[in-house]
C-alpha positions as CSV (number, residue, x, y, z in Angstrom):
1,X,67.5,-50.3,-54.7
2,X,66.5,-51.9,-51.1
3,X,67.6,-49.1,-49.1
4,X,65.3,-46.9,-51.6
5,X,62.4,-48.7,-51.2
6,X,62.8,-49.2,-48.0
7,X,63.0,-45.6,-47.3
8,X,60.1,-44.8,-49.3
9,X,58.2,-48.1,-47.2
10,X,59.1,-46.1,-43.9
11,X,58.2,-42.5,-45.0
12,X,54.5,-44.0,-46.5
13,X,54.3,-45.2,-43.2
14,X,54.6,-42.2,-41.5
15,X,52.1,-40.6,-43.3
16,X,49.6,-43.2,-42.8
17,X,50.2,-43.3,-39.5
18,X,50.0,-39.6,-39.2
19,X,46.7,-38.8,-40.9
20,X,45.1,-42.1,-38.3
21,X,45.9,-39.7,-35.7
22,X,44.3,-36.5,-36.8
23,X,41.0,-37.7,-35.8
24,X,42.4,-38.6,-32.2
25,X,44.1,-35.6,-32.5
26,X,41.2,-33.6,-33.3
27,X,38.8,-35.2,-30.3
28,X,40.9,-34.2,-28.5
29,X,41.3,-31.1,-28.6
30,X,37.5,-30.8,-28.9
31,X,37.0,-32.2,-25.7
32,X,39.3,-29.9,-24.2
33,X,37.3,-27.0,-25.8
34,X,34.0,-28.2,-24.8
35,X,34.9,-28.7,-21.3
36,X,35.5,-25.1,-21.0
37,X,33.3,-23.0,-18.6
38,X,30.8,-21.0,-21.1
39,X,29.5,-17.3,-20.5
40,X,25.4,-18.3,-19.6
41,X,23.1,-15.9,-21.0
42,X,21.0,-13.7,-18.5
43,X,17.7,-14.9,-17.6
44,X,15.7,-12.1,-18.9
45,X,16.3,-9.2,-21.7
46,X,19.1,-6.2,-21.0
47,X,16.4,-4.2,-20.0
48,X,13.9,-6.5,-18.0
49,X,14.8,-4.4,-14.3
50,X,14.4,-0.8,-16.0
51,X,14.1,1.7,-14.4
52,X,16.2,0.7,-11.5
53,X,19.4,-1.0,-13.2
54,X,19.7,0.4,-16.8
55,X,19.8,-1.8,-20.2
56,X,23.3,-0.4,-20.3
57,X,24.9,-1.2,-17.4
58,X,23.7,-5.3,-17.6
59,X,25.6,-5.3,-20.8
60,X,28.2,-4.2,-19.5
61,X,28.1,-6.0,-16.3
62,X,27.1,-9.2,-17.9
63,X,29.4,-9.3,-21.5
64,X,32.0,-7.5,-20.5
65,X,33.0,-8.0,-16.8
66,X,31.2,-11.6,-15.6
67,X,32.9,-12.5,-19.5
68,X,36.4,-11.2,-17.9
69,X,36.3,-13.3,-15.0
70,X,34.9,-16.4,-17.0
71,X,38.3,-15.9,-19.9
72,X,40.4,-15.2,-17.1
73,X,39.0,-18.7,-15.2
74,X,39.4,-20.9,-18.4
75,X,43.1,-19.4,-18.9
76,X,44.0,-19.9,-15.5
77,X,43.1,-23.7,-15.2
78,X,44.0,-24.6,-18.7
79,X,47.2,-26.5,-17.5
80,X,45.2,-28.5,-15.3
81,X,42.0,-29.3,-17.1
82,X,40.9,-31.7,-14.7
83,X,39.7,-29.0,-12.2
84,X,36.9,-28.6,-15.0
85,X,35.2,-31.8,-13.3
86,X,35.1,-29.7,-10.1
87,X,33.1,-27.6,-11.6
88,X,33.0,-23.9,-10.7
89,X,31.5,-24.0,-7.2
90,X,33.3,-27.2,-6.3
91,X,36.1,-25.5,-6.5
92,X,34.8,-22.5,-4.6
93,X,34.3,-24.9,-1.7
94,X,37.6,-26.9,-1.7
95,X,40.3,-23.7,-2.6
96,X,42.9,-26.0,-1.1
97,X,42.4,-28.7,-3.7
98,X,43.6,-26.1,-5.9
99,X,47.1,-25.8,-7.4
100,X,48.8,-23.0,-5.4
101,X,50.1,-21.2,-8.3
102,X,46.7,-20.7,-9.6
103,X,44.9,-20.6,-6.4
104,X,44.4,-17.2,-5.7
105,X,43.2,-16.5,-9.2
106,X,40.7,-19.4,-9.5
107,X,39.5,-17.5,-6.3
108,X,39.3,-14.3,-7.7
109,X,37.9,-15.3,-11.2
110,X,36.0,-18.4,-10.2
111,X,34.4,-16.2,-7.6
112,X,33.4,-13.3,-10.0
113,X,31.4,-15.8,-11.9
114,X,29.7,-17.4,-9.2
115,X,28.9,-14.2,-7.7
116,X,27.3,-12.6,-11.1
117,X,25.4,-15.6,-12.1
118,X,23.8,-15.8,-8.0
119,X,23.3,-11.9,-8.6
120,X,21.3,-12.2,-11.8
121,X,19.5,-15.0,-10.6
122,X,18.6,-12.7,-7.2
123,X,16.9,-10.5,-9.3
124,X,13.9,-10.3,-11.0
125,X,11.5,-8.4,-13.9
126,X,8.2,-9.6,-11.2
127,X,9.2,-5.8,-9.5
128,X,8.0,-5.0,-6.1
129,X,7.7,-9.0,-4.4
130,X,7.6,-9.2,-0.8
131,X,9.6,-12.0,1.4
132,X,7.2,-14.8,2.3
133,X,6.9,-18.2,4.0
134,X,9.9,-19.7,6.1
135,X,12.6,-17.2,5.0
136,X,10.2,-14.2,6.3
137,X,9.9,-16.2,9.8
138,X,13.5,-16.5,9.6
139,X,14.4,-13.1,8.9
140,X,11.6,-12.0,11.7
141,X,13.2,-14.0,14.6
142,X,17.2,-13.4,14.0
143,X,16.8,-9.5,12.8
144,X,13.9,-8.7,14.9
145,X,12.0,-7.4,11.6
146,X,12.1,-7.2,7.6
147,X,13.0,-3.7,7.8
148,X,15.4,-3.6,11.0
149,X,16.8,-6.6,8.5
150,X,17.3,-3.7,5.3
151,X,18.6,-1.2,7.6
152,X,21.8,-4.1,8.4
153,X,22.2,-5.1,5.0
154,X,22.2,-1.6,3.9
155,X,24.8,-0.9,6.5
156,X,26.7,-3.6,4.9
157,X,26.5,-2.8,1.4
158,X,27.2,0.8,2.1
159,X,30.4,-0.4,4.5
160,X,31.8,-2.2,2.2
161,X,35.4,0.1,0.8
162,X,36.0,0.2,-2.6
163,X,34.7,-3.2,-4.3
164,X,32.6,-5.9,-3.1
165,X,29.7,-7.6,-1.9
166,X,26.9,-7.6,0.6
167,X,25.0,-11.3,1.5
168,X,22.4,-12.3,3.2
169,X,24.2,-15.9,4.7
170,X,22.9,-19.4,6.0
171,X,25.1,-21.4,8.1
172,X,25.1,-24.7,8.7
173,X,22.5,-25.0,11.3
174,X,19.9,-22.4,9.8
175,X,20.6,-19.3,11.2
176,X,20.9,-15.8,9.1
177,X,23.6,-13.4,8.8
178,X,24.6,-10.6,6.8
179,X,28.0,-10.3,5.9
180,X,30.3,-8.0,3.6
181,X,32.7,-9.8,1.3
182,X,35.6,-8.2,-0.6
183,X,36.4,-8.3,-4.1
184,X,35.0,-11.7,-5.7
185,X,35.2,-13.4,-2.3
186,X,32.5,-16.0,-2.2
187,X,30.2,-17.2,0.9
188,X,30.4,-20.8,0.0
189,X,34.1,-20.5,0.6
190,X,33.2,-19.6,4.1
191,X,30.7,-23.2,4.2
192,X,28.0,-20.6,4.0
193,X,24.4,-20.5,2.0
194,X,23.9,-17.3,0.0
195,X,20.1,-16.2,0.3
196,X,20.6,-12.9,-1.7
197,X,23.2,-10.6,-2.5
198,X,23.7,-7.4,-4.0
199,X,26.9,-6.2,-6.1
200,X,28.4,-3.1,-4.7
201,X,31.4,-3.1,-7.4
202,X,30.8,0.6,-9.3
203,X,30.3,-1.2,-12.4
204,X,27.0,-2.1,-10.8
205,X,25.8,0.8,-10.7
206,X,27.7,3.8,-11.6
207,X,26.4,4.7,-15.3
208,X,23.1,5.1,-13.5
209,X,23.3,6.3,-10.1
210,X,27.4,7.8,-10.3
211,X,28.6,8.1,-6.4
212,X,25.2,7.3,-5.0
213,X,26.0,3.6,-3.7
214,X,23.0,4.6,-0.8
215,X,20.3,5.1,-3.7
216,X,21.5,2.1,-5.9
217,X,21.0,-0.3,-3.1
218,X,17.4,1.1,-2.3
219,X,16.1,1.0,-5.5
220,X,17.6,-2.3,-5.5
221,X,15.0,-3.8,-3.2
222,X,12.2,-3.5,-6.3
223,X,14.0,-6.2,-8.3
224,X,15.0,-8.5,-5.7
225,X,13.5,-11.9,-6.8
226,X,12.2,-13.3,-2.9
227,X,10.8,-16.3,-4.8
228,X,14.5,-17.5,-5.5
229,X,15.3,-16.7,-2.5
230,X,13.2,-18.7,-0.5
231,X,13.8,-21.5,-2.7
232,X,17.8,-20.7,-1.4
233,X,16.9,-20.7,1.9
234,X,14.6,-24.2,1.5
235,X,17.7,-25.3,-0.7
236,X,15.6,-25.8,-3.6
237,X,17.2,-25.3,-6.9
């Protein structure tokens, strides 16, 4: 009779103890979930830079492809969730801080969501502004001129094989530069400031302008957003 009840005393026991976990449990898994890196939304409608980057193509770009990158990100540093409290650019900035397993694909997927939400950000549905204020003076004294400045980042854009990105760079002691980066490759890895960039991937671009890169990046310059981008340059967020 003993050894009955004490079984039974050991197996209520176990239950009790059991369901005092669930909550515990339960938090913490939440946690886990909520420190996840979330898809933003775009800061203006699908269709806010008609006609020169179709409603079409920023769904696309922004649910289905900066969404890839961002699944791909979350899966990647799940087994070491406390990269989450680098945060997305921190980690950008310190690669080697990384887990070298993972390393290369935090710099691939991390990258492509940096890169997308700086893109959307770079552009605006206030069409046709013009560079002003420091950043103009800037541009003026190390490219000589605004547009001897387009004709090199056009050069970039358009030089960039298969898929990548053209930016207009800070370093660290205020000087421009344009450079061409491959793939999801990111500036700040490189210590540099992006001003503005432009996506030269062809799912930028192709459902609307096919092959022609050249004409994609021209009409590009109506939706460039140079308030942003002065506020890069000033380092105001």
């Amino acid at each position: 009779m003993k050894k009955k009840y004490s079984i039974l005393l050991l197996a209520t026991l176990s239950i009790i103890t059991f369901i005092t976990l669930i909550p515990t449990i339960s938090a913490k898994s939440s946690n886990l979930s909520d420190s996840q890196f979330e898809l933003k939304p775009l800061p203006y409608a699908y269709d806010a830079l008609e006609p020169y980057i179709d409603k079409e193509t920023m769904m696309l770009h922004h649910d289905k492809h900066e969404k890839a990158y961002l699944d791909n990100l979350n899966k990647a540093i799940s087994k070491y969730p406390e990269l989450y409290k680098m945060g997305i650019e921190g980690m950008l900035k310190d690669l080697n801080s990384v887990p070298e397993d993972i390393r290369e694909t935090v710099k691939n997927n991390a990258g492509g969501v940096y890169n997308h939400e700086f893109f959307w950000s770079i552009m605006s549905p206030e069409q046709n502004q013009t560079p002003s204020g420091d950043l103009l003076k800037a541009i003026n004294k190390d490219f000589q001129s605004f547009d001897n400045f387009k004709t090199k980042f056009k050069e970039a854009a358009l030089g960039r094989f298969g898929s990548g990105w053209a930016f207009l760079v800070k370093d660290k002691d205020g000087k421009l530069s344009i450079i061409s980066t491959a793939n999801q490759d990111s500036p700040i890895s490189q210590g540099l400031t992006p001003i503005l960039g432009i996506d030269v991937w062809e799912h930028a671009y192709y459902l609307k302008y096919q092959n022609k890169r050249g004409d994609y990046i021209d009409n590009w310059w109506n939706v460039v957003n140079w308030k942003q981008a002065e506020n890069n340059y000033s380092d105001k967020k």
